[in-house]
N, C-alpha and C positions, 0 to 999 in steps of 0.2 A: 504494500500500500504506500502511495504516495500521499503528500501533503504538508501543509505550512513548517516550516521547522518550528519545534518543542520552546514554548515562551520560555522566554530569560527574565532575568530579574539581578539590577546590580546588587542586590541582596546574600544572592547566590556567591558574589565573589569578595565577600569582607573576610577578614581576619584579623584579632589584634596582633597586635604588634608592638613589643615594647619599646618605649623611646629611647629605652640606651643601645638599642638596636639600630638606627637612624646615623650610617658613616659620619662623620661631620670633617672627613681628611682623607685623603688615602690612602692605602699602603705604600708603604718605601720599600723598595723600589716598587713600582707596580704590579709587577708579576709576580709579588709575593703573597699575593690575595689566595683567598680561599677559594674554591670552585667544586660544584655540587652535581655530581653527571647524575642525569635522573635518565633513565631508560624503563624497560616493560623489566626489571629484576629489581625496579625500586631505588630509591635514591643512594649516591655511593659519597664518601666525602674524597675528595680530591684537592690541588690548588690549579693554578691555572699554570703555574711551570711544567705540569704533567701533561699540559695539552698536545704538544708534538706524539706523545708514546701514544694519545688520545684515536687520531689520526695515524692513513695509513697512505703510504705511497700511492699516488696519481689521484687524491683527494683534490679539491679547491677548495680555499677559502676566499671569501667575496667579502670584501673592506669595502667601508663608505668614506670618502677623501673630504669630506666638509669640510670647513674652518669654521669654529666657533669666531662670530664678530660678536664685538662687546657693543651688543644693540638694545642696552638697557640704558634708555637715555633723561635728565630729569630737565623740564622743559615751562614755558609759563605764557599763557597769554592774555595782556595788561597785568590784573591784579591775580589771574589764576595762576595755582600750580599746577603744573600734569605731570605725569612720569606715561612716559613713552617705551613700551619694547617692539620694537622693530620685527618685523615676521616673515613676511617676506615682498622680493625686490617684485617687482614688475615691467620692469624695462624703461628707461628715457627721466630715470632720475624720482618714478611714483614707487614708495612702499605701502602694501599693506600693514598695518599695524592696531597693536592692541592699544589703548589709552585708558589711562584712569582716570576719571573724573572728565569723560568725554562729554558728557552731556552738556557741558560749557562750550563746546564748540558747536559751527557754525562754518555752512560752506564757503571759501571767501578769506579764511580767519588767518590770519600770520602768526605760525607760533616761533619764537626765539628758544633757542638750544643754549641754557644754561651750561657753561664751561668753555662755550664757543662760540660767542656772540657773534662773529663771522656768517655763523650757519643757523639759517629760517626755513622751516618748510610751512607749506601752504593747505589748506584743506580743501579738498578736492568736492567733495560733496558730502553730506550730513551724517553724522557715526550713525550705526543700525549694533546694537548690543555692545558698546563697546570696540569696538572695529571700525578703520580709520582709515581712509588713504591720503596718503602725505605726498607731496611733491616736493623735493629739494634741490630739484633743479638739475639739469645736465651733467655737469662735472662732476662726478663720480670721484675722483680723485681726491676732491676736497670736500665732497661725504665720506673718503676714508678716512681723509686727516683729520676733518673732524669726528671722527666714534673713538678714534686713539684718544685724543684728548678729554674730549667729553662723556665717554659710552665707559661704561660698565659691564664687567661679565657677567652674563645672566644665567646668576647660580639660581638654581631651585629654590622654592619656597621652604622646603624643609632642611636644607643645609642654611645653619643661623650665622648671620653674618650681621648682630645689630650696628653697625658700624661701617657697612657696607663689606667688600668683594677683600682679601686678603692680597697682599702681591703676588702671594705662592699661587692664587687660584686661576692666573693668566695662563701658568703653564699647565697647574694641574689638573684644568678644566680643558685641554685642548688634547687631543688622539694624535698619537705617534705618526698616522695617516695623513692627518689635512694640510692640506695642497687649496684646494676651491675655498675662498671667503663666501659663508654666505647660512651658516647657520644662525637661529639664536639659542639653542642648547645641543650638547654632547649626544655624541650616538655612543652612550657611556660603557658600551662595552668595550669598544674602542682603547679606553684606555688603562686597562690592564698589560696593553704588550709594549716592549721596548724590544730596542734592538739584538740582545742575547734572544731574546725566545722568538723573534723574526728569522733571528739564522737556525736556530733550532729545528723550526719548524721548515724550512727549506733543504737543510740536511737531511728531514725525516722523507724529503720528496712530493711534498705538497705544493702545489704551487698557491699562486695568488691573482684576483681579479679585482679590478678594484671599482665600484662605480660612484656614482654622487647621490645623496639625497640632502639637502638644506633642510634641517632640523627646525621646526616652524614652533611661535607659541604656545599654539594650539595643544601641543605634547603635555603643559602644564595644566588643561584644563581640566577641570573634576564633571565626572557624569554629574548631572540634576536632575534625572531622572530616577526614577525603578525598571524602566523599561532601556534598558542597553541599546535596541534600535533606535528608540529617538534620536537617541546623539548623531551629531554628525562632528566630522573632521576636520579642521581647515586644511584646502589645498596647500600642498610642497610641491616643490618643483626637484625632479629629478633627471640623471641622464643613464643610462645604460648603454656606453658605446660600444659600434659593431665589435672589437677586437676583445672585450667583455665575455658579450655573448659569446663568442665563438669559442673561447675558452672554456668556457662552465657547461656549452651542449661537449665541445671536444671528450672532457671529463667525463661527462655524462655516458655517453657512447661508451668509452673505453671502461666504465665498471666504476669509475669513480664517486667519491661521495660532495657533495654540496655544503658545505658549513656558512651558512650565513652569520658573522659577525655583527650581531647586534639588530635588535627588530627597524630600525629604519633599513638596514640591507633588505632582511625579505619582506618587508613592504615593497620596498622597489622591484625584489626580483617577482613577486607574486603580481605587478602592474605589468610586468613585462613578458610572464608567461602563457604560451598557450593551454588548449587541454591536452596536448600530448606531453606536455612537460617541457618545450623548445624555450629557451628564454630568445626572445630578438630583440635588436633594440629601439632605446625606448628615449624621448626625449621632453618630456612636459610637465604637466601638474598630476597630480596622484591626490587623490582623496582616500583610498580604499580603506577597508576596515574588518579587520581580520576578528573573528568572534568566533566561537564553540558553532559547529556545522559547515565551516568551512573546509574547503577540501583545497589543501598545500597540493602546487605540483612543482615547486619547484627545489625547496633545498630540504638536505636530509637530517640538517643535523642547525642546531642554533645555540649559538655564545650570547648569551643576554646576564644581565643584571638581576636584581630582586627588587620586584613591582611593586607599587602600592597598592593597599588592598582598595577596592569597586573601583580598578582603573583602568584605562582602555586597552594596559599595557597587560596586566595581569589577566583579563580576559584573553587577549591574542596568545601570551605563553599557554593558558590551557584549552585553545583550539588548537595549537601545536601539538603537544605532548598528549592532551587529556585532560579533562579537569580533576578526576579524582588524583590523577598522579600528582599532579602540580599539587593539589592539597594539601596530600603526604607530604612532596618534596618540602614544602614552606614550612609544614608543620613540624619538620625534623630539622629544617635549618632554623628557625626559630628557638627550638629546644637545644640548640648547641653551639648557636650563638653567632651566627652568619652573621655580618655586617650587611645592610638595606639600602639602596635607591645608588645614586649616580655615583660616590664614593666608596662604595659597599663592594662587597665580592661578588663571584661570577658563578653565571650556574649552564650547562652543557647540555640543553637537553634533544632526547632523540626522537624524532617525529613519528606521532602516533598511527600505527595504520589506521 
């Protein structure tokens, strides 16, 4: 029998969690993190320097090359204050963006960029839920120069920074990877590898593919819903180029396994795949939204972090894996003391038939 998929309820995916559990640093060095291989024998405890022996010759791994930009910007027009994070670019100098205290704007409006009085963007037409497009004009160069000076790394709401962003958190918010400016948060699995466990892993015979996803606001926002399908997603832009693809079907073909590094990789790669499993590529905006009923065709294996609980993220790991597995898995790393969210350790898990 066919028929509607089985209602969800973000209820479904809470758990507490203690708050001495919440990373607030990383590990030194990075690949000294913990890592949690959950497979159908149950959760194993591992770290993430075990990942090479993890993996097996003519595997791929698929990185996301982002760069975190420091797109948390604090901003005022007349006697308002706003704070600004930037989400993403749209081409010819317009960003989409979140705004606090948007309802003070007004299409028309000139807002001044506090720390860089140089740099004004414009509001393009009227905020609809907080959501904003901003114009700041052509020169992109001197929208770089100014977020160096004026922009802030936009850490998570739950890594506590009352004082704002640390120095240390410039580097230790940005993946060994990124190459492309253009996220405003970490594809955090990302940053668990350096370079000893990049040759490692190439030693083991695994190769690498690497494609782009701009890590958008939207990642920080909380369902308000019970109903999981209401939500929707803001668009990110990503790219999947031919020499990518042809990589990861090569792989494919030849017996290889898929490891998608961190859920903005297979978001991307699940935009770019067919129903036979071909990934092609792929160059635009991505909405998609991976939930319990979804059928993966494209990687086998996933390097992610530990999600929040009722969050978009935590639902996708148990449409990956399973939901009751994932349960266990948390509920056993909870019990022995995993580190949680962007700073937190790593968990391996194996895609559910």
């Amino acid at each position: 029998m066919t028929g509607s998929p089985p209602p969800l309820r973000t209820a479904d995916f809470d758990f507490a969690l203690p708050e001495r559990l919440i990373a607030q640093a990383p590990a030194r060095p990075r690949d000294a993190a913990r890592m949690l291989v959950v497979g159908p024998g149950g959760p194993r405890d591992a770290g993430v320097r075990d990942l090479p022996g993890l993996l097996a010759p003519g595997d791929v791994m698929v990185v996301n090359d982002t760069r975190v930009i420091p797109a948390r910007l604090r901003a005022r027009r007349g006697e308002a204050r706003l704070e600004i994070m930037l989400n993403r670019a749209e081409g010819g100098g317009v960003w989409h963006a979140l705004v606090r205290n948007a309802r003070r704007l007004r299409a028309g409006d000139r807002i001044a960029i506090e720390g860089a009085e140089d740099c004004t963007a414009t509001v393009l037409e009227a905020p609809e839920g907080g959501a904003v497009r901003l114009e700041f004009g052509p020169d992109q160069a001197a929208l770089a120069a100014a977020l160096e000076k004026a922009g802030e790394v936009p850490l998570p709401p739950y890594i506590a920074r009352p004082d704002g962003p640390r120095p240390e958190d410039a580097e230790d918010y940005q993946p060994v990877f990124a190459a492309r400016p253009g996220a405003v948060a970490a594809p955090t699995a990302s940053l668990h590898f350096t370079e000893a466990l990049l040759a490692a892993i190439a030693a083991r015979g695994v190769t690498r593919a690497t494609v782009t996803l701009h890590v958008g606001a939207g990642t920080f926002l909380p369902l308000r819903s019970e109903n999981p399908r209401a939500h929707r997603l803001h668009a990110e832009w990503g790219e999947v180029g031919a020499g990518a693809a042809g990589a990861i079907n090569a792989a494919r073909e030849a017996g290889g396994r898929i490891l998608a590094v961190g859920t903005t990789a297979l978001r991307l790669l699940e935009s770019a795949v067919d129903e036979a499993g071909r990934i092609h590529p792929f160059r635009g905006l991505t909405d998609i939204y991976l939930l319990p009923g979804h059928r993966f065709r494209s990687a086998d294996l996933l390097m992610t972090n530990f999600h929040l609980p009722r969050s978009t993220l935590f639902m996708l790991v148990c449409a990956f894996a399973g939901t009751e597995r994932m349960k266990a898995a948390y509920a056993h790393a909870i019990a022995a003391g995993y580190r949680f969210y962007s700073y937190g350790d790593a968990t391996l898990l194996e895609r559910a038939a």
